[in-house]
C-alpha positions in Angstrom: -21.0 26.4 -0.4 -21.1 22.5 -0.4 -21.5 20.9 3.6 -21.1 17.7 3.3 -23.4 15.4 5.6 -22.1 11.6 4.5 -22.3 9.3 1.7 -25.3 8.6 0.5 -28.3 11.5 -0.1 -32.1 11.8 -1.0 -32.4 15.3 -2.8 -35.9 16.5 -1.3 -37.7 19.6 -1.8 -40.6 20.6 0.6 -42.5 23.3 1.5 -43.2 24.2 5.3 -46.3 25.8 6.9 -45.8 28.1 9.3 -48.2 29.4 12.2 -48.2 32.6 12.7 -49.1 35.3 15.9 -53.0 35.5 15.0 -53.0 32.0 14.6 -52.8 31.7 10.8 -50.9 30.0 8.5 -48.2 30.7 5.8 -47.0 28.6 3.2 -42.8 29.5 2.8 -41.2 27.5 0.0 -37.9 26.1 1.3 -35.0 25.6 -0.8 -33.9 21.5 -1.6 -32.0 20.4 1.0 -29.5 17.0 0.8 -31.0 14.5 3.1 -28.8 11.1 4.0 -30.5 7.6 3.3 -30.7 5.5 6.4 -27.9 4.9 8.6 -24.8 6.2 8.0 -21.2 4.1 8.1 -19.3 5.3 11.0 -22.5 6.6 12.5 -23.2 5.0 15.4 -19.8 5.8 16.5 -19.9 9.8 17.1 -16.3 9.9 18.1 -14.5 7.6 15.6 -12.5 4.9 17.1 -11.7 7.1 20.2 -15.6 6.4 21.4 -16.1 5.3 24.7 -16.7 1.2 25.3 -17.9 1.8 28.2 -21.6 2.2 29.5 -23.9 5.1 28.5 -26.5 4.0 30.8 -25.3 6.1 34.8 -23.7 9.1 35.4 -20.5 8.6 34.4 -21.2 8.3 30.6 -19.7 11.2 30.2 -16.4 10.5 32.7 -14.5 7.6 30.6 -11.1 8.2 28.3 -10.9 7.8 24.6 -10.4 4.3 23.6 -7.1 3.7 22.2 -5.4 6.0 24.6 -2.6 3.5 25.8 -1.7 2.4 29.4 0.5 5.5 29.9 -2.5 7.9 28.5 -4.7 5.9 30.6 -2.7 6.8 34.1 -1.8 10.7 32.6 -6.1 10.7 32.4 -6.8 9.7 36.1 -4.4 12.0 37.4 -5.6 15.0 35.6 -9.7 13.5 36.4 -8.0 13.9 40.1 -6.6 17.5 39.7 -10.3 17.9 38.0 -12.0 16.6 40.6 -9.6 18.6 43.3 -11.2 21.0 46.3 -8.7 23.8 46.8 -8.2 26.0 49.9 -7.5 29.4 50.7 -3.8 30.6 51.3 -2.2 29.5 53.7 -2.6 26.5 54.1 -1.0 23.4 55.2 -1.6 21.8 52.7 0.3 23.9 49.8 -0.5 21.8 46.6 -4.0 23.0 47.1 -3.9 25.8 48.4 -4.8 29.5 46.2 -8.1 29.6 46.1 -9.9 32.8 45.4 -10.0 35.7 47.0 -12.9 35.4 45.1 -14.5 32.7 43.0 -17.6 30.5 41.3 -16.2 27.1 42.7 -13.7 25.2 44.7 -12.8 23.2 41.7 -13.5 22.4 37.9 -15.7 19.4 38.9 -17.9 22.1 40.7 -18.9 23.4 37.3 -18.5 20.0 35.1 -20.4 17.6 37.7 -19.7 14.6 36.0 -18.3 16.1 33.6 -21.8 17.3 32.4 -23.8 20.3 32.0 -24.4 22.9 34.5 -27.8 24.6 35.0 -29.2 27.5 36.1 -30.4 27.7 39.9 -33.7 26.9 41.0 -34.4 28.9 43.0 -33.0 32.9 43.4 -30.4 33.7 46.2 -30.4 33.4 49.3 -32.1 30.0 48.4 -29.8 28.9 46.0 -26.5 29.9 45.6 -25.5 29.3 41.6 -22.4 27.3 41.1 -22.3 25.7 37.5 -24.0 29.2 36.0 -22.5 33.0 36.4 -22.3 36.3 34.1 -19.7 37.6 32.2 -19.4 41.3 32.6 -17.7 43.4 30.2 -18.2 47.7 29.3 -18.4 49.1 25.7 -14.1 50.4 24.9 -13.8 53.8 26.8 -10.1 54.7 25.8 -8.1 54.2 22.8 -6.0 51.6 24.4 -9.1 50.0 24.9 -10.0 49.6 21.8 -6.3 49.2 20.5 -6.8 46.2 22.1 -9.8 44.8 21.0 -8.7 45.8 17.2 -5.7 43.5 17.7 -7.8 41.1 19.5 -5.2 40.7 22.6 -8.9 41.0 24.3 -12.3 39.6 23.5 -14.0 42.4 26.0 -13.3 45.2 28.1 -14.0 44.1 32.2 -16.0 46.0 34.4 -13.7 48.5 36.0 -14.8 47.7 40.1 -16.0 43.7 39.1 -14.0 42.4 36.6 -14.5 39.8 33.7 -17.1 38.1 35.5 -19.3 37.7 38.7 -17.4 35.7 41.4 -20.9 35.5 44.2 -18.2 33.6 46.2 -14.9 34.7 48.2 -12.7 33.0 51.3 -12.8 34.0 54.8 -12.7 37.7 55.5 -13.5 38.5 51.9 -17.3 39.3 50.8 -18.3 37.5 47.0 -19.2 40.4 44.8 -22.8 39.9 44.2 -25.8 37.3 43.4 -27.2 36.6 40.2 -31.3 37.7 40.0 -33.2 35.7 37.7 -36.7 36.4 36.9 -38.6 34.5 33.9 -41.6 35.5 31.9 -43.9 32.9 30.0 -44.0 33.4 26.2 -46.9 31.0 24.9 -45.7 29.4 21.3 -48.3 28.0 18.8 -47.5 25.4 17.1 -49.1 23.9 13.7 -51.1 21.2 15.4 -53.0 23.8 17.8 -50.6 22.8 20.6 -49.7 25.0 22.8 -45.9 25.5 24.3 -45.1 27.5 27.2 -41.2 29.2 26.8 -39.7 30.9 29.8 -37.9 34.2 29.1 -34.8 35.1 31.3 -34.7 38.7 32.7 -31.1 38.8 34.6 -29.8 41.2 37.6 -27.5 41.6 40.5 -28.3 42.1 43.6 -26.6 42.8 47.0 -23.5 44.4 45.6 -20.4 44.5 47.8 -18.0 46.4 46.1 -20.3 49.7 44.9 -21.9 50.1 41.8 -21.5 48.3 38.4 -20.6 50.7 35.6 -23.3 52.3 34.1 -22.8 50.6 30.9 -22.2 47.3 31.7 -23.6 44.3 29.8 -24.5 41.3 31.4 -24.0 37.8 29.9 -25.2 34.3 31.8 -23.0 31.0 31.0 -23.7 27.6 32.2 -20.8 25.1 31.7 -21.0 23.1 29.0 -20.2 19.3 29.0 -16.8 18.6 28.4 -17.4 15.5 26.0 -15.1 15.2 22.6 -12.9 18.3 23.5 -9.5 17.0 22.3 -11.5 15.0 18.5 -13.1 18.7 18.2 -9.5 20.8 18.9 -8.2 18.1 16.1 -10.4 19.5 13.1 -8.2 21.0 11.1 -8.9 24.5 10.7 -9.6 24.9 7.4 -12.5 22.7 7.2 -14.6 24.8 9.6 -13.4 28.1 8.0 -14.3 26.6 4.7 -17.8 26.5 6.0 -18.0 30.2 6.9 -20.0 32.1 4.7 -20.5 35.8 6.2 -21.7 37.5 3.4 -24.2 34.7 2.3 -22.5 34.1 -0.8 -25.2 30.8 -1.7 -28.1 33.0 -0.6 -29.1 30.0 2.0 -29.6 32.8 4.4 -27.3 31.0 6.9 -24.2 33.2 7.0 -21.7 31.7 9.2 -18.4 33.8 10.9 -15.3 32.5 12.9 -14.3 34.0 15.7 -10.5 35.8 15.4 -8.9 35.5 19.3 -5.9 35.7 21.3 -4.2 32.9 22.1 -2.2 33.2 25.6 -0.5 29.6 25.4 0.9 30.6 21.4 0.9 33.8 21.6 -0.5 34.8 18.0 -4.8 35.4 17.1 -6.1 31.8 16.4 -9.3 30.7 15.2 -12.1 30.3 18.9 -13.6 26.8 19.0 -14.3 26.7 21.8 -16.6 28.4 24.7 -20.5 30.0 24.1 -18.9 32.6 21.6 -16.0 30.8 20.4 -14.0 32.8 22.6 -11.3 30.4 23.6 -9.0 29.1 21.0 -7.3 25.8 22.5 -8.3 23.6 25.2 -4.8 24.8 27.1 -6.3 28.4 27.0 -9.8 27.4 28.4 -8.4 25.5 31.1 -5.7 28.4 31.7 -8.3 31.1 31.9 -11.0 28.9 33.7 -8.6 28.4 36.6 -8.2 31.7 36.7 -11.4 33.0 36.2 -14.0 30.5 38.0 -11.5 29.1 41.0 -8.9 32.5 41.4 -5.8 29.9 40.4 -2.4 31.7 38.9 -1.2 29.8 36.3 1.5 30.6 33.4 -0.8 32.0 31.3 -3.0 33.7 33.5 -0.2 34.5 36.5 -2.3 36.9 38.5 -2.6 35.4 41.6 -5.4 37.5 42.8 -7.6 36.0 40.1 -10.5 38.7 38.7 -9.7 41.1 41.4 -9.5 44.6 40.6 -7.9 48.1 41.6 -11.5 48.9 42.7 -10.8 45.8 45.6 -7.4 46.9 47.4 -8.3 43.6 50.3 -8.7 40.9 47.9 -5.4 42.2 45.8 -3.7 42.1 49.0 -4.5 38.6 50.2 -2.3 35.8 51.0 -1.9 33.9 47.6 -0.6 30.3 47.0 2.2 31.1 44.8 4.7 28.2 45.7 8.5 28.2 44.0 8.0 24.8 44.2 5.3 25.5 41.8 7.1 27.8 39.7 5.9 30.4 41.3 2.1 29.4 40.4 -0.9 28.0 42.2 -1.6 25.7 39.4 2.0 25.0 37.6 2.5 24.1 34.5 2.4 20.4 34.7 -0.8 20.0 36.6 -1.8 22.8 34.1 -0.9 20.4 31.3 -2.5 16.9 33.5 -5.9 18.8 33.3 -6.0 19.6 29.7 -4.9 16.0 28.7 -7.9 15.3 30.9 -10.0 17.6 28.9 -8.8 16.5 25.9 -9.8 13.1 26.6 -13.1 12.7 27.6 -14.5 10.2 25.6 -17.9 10.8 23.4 -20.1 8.2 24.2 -22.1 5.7 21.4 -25.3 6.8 19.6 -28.3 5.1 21.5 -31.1 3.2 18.9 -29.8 5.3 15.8 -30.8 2.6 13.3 -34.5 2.6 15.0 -37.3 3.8 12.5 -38.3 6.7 14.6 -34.6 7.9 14.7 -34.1 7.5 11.4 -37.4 9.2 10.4 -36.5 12.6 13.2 -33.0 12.6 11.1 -34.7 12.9 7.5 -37.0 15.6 9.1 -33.9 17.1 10.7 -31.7 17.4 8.1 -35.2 18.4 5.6 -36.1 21.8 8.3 -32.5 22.7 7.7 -30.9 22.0 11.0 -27.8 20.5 9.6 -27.0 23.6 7.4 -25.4 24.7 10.8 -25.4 21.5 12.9 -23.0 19.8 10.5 -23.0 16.4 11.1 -19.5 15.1 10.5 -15.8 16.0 10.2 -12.8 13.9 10.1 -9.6 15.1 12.5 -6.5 15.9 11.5 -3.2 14.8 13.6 -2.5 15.2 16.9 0.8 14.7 17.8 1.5 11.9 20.4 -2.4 10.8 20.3 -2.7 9.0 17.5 -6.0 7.7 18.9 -7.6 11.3 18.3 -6.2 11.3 14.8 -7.8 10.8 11.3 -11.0 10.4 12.9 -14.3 10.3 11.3 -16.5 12.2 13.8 -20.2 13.6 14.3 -20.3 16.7 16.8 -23.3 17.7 14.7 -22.3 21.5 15.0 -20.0 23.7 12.3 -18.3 25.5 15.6 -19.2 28.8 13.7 -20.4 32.0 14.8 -24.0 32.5 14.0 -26.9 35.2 14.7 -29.5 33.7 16.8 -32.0 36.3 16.3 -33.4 38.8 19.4 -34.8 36.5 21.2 -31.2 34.9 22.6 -29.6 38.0 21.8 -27.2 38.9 25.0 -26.4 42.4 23.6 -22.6 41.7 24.8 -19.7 41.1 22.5 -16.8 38.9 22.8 -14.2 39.0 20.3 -15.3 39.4 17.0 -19.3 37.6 18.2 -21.6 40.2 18.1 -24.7 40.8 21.0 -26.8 38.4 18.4 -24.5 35.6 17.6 -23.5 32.2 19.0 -21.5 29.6 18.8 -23.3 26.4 17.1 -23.2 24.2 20.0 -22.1 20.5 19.1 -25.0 18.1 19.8 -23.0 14.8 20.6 -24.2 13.4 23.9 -27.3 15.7 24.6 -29.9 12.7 24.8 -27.9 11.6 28.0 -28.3 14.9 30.0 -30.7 13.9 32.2 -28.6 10.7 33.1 -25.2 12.6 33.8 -26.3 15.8 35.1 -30.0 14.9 36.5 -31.6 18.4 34.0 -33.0 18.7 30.8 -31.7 22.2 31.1 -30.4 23.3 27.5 -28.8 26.1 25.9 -26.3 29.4 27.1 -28.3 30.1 30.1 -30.5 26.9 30.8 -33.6 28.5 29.7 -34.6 25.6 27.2 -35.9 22.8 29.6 -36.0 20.8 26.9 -34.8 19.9 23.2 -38.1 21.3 21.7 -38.1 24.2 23.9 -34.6 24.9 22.6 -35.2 24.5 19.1 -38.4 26.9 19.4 -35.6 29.7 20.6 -33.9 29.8 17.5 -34.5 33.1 15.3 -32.6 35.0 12.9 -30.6 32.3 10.6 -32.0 29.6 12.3 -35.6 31.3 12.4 -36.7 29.3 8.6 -35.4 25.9 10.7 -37.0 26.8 13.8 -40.4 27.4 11.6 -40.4 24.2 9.6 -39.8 22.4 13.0 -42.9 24.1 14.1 -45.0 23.4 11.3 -44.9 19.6 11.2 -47.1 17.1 12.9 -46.8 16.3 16.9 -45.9 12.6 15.4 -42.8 14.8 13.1 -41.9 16.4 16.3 -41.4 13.8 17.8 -39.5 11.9 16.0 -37.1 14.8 15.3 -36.3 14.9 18.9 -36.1 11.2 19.3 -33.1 11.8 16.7 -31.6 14.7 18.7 -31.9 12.6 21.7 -30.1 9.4 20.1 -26.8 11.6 19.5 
């Protein structure tokens, strides 16, 4: 299998030493990898011509439209960044066009999750201290009845919900209403060795619920935490055309690289047919109409046309939130969030600009890209793709782009293993997360917080989790030099 990184290569062999628990050292021959020369052309520019020209330097780096998107794009952006950015209310309300929220819910509204259209991170501090809001669990139960697992066969479902709580843990709910629980997090130290004789400190996630309202969970369920991603390069990553990322899949490890990539298979509510996942932790979610459709739904209790219940995640198990006032407006459609404010948000989501690499001709950067693509980080962090069409935004079309993931499924080894499947992702594998923007975390969203759950609290921290096909990466990363290291993350941190 040939993944192609750019134009111009050195072909390096190296060999990588690699500490082990007693504090020893191995010597693992690693296979020769293709390593790009200097800077590449189009480079600089991670999102083709659609990159953002505006400033990468304040919080709202991650908050400006694709360039090239017209004066009409440009006013259909701001008023889906408003419908983004909107507060809704519970039913009934005076003001109809916002109200629906709930009966139970993770946020008053997408910006909630996305501040600044950023990363969310795990709380601080444990209830009642902090409440979570961009960070909950999905909760599913292993298929009980044939219809069950009719349905997961024909993927019309990625998981089966927790009979009394649903798809996920809404710890918030309107007036009159109790929130279903609070997420308990609890984190042990795991001390990491590296070659140099430094010492890293990783924090390990234990997660619970605690203070129930609605009885207990089933006795099976499987927990899985989620922060929200940043919404950066959405619509450029939607316009790959699919069979460039399936023709990096490789499950059965055909090249012996020990990297065996898998595509998620999932339901698509908005065409009605199994698509290929892009997008989501596990690839669950298949277009950006979907996600939006199902986050609505899911996170804020809006009905929608694809998801039209307008009790949101509430179950049989919870006859007072199914009977609750709802926002449902004919006006609407009949929805809380219709179709065209529906359509305003994903054109917003679409549209969020990538911003420009920061110092990626400087020597350091250049050096931490060499080492990068030599430990074998880009054999799943592909660096580049060019989009296909996209009809009516020609600005997100035939674009040369560098999301620096392969937007496969992968298995990350026991160590971030959630033991909870979702479509056709097993409890061990994830989706390779694009790296495009990371270095300006801490400017939009004020954390270093990385990864599924936030556990990384920083880039080496997050490398240092990888394990199963990413263990021989993780292990050359750990065997070079503090200097190496460095530089590695310098390059990470430029993208």
């Amino acid at each position: 299998m040939f993944r192609p990184f750019g134009q111009t290569f050195w072909m390096i062999a190296f060999a990588a030493v690699v500490p082990l628990a007693a504090g020893t050292v191995s010597l693992i021959a690693a296979p020769t990898v293709e390593v790009p020369a200097g800077l590449e052309p189009g480079e600089e520019m991670p999102g083709g011509t659609a990159t953002s020209r505006e400033s990468v330097t304040d919080r709202d780096a991650f908050s400006h439209f694709s360039h090239g998107i017209g004066f009409e794009g440009e006013a259909r952006f701001k008023v889906g960044n408003a419908i983004f950015r909107k507060l809704w209310v519970a039913a009934p309300s005076s003001t109809q066009a916002s109200d629906g929220l709930g009966p139970l819910y993770n946020a008053r509204g997408c910006q909630n999750c996305h501040l600044k259209d950023g990363r969310g991170r795990p709380p601080l501090a444990n209830w009642p201290d902090e409440t979570a809001v961009s960070m909950f669990l999905r909760l599913s139960i292993p298929p009980e009845t044939e219809e069950q697992e009719r349905l997961l066969a024909e993927r019309r479902v990625n998981s089966i919900p927790d009979p009394v709580y649903g798809d996920q843990l809404q710890n918030i709910a309107i007036q009159g209403h109790d929130g279903e629980g609070q997420m308990h997090i609890t984190y042990m130290d795991v001390p990491v060795t590296l070659a140099g004789g430094e010492v890293v400190t990783l924090r390990k996630p234990t997660y619970s619920i605690v203070d129930l309202k609605y009885g207990a969970l089933h006795p099976k369920v499987m927990l899985s935490p989620r922060i929200a991603p940043p919404m950066i390069g959405l619509g450029l990553v939607e316009a790959i055309p699919e069979a460039d990322i399936r023709a990096n899949a490789d499950p059965d490890d055909v090249d012996k690289d020990g990297i065996s990539g898998r595509v998620n298979e999932v339901w698509s509510l908005s065409q009605r047919k199994v698509m290929l996942g892009r997008f989501g932790w596990k690839a669950g979610e298949p277009t950006i109409l979907d996600q939006s459709a199902t986050a609505a739904a899911g996170d804020i209790g809006l009905s929608n046309p694809l998801v039209p219940k307008p009790s949101g995640d509430c179950t049989a198990a919870q006859p007072a939130c199914l009977a609750a006032p709802n926002g449902n407006s004919e006006r609407a459609g009949g929805f809380e969030l219709p179709r065209e404010l529906l359509d305003l948000v994903t054109f917003y989501a679409q549209n969020l600009a990538v911003p420009a690499r920061r110092g990626a001709g400087d020597d350091v950067v250049l050096k931490g890209k060499a080492l990068f693509h030599k430990a074998g980080c880009a054999a799943c962090h592909t660096p580049s793709f060019t989009t296909g069409t996209v009809e009516g935004q020609p600005h997100l079309s035939k674009q040369l782009i560098w999301p620096y993931s392969n937007f496969l499924l992968h298995d990350m080894g026991e160590g971030l293993a959630d033991a909870r499947p979702e479509g056709d992702a097993d409890g061990r594998e994830w989706r390779t997360a694009p790296l495009w923007g990371i270095g300006l975390t801490k400017v939009v969203s004020d954390h270093t917080f990385l990864l599924h759950d936030g556990r990384a609290r920083n880039v080496e921290e997050a490398i240092l989790w990888h394990g199963g096909e990413a263990q021989a990466a993780r292990d050359a990363y750990a065997a070079l030099s503090a200097e190496e290291r460095a530089a590695l993350v310098a390059f990470v941190n430029s993208l």
